[in-house]
C-alpha positions in Angstrom: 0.0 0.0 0.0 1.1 3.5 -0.9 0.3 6.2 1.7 -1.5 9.4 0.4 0.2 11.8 -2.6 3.4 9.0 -3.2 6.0 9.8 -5.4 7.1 7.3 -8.0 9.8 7.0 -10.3 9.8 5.1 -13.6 13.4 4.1 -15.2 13.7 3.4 -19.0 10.1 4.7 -19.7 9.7 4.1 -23.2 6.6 5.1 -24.5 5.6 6.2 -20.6 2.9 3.1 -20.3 4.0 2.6 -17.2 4.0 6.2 -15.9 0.7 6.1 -17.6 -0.9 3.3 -15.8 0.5 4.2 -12.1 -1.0 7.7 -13.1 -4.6 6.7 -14.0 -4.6 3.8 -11.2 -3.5 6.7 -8.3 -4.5 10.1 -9.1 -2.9 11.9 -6.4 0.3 10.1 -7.4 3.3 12.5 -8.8 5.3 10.1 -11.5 9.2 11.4 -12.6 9.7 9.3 -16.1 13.0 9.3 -17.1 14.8 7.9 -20.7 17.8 8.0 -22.0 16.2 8.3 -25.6 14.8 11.3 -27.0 13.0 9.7 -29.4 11.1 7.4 -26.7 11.0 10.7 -24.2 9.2 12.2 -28.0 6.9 9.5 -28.3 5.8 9.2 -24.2 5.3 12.9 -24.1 3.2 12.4 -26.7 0.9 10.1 -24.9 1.1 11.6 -21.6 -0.3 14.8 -23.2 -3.2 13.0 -25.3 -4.2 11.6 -22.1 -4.1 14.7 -20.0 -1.6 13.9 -17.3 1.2 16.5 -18.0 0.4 17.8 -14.5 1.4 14.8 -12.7 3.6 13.2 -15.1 7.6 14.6 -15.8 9.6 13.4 -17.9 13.0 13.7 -18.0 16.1 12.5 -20.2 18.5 10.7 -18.1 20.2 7.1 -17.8 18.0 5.3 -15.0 19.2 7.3 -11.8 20.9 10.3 -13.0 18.2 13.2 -13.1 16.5 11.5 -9.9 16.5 13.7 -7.0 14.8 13.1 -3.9 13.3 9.9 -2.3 10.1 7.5 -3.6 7.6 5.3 -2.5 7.6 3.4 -5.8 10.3 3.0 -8.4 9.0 0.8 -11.3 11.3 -0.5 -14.1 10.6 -2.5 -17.7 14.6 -2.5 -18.6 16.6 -4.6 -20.9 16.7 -8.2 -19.5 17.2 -10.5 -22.8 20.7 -11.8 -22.4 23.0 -11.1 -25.7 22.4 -14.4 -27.0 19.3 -14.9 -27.4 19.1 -11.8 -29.4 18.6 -13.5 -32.6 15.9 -15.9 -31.4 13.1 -13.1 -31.0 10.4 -12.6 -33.6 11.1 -10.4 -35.9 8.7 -8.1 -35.6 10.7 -7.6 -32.0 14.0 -7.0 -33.3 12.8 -4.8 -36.0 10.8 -2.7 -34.0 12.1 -2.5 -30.3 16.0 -0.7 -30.5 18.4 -3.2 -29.4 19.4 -1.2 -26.6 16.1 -1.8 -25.0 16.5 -5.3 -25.4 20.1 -6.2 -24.8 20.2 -7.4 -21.1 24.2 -8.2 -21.7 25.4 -11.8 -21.6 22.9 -13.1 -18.6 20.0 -10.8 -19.3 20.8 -9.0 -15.8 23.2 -6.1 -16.6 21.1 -3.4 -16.4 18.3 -5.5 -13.8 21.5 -5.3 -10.9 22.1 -2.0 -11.5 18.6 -1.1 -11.2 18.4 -2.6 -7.5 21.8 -2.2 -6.5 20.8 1.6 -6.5 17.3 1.7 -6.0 17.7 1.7 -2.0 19.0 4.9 -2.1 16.0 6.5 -3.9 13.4 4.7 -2.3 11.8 5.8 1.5 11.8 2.9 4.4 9.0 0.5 3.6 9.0 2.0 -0.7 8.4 -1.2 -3.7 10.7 -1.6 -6.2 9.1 -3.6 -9.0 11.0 -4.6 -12.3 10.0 -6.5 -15.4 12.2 -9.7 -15.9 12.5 -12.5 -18.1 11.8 -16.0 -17.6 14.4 -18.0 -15.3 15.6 -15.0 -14.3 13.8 -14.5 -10.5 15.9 -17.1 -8.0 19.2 -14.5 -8.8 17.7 -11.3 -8.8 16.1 -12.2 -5.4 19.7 -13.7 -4.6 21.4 -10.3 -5.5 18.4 -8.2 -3.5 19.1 -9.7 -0.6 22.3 -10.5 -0.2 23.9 -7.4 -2.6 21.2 -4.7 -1.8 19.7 -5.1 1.4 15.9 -5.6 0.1 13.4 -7.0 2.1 10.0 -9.2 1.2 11.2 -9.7 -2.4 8.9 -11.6 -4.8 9.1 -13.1 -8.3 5.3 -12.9 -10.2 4.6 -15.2 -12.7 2.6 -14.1 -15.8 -0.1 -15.7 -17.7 2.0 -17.9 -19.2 3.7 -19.2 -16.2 6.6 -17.6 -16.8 8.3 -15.4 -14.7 7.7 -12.1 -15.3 7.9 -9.6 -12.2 10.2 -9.0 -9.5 9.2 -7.0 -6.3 10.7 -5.8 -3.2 10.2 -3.4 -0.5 13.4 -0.9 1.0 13.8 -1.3 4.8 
């Protein structure tokens, strides 16, 4: 539970659908959107505006933590998690429409998935979810690295319809 006007932060927005979402699910919530493309910050401030939620939606260009300032309840995260191998293997209308860069999790899928909650206790407030899109086999080291590497508490790995793991949660002390 999120107590009253939270503050959330949403790293490698894309085309802001997350932002989006948190922002029509909570509207006292205050979402800070960042990307380091321009050309996905275009396209998200696009649909922000179309949907009217400029005023509690910023977006800013910046590599996940780097134009963060301050503390949030919820940080939210869809990043890269395909490891470098598997590349080739996606459907084509993947590769030739996603950029690589928002594909390519590195060789095991987790480059930018460790980053993301090695840092993340910093910018979150005692008792603040982290919650970050992974791929399938991924969970049992991610919760490894949470709790052992970051210090995250009540971690969780979410399953999507297809059984396959999807989501990873934890709360900050």
């Amino acid at each position: 539970t999120l107590p009253p006007r939270p503050k959330a932060l949403d790293l490698g927005t894309g085309t802001g659908a997350l932002a989006i979402a948190i922002a029509r699910a909570r509207p006292d919530i205050k979402v800070l959107a960042v990307d380091r493309s321009q050309k996905a910050l275009s396209c998200a401030a696009w649909n922000v505006r179309s949907l009217g939620l400029a005023d509690r939606i910023e977006l800013r260009r910046s590599s996940w933590f780097s134009a963060a300032d301050g503390k949030f309840h919820l940080i939210v995260a869809n990043p890269p998690y395909i490891p470098r191998k598997a590349l080739p293997r996606l459907p084509r209308e993947v590769r030739n429409f996603d950029p690589r860069s928002a594909l390519d999790g590195g060789e095991g899928g987790l480059r930018a998935i460790k980053h993301i909650v090695a840092h993340a206790p910093r910018y979150l407030h005692q008792g603040g979810w982290l919650l970050i899109e992974i791929g399938d086999g991924q969970g049992k080291e991610v919760v490894r690295f949470a709790l052992e590497g970051a210090g995250l508490v009540e971690t969780e790995v979410e399953r999507d319809l297809a059984g396959k793991e999807r989501f990873f949660l934890a709360r900050c002390r």
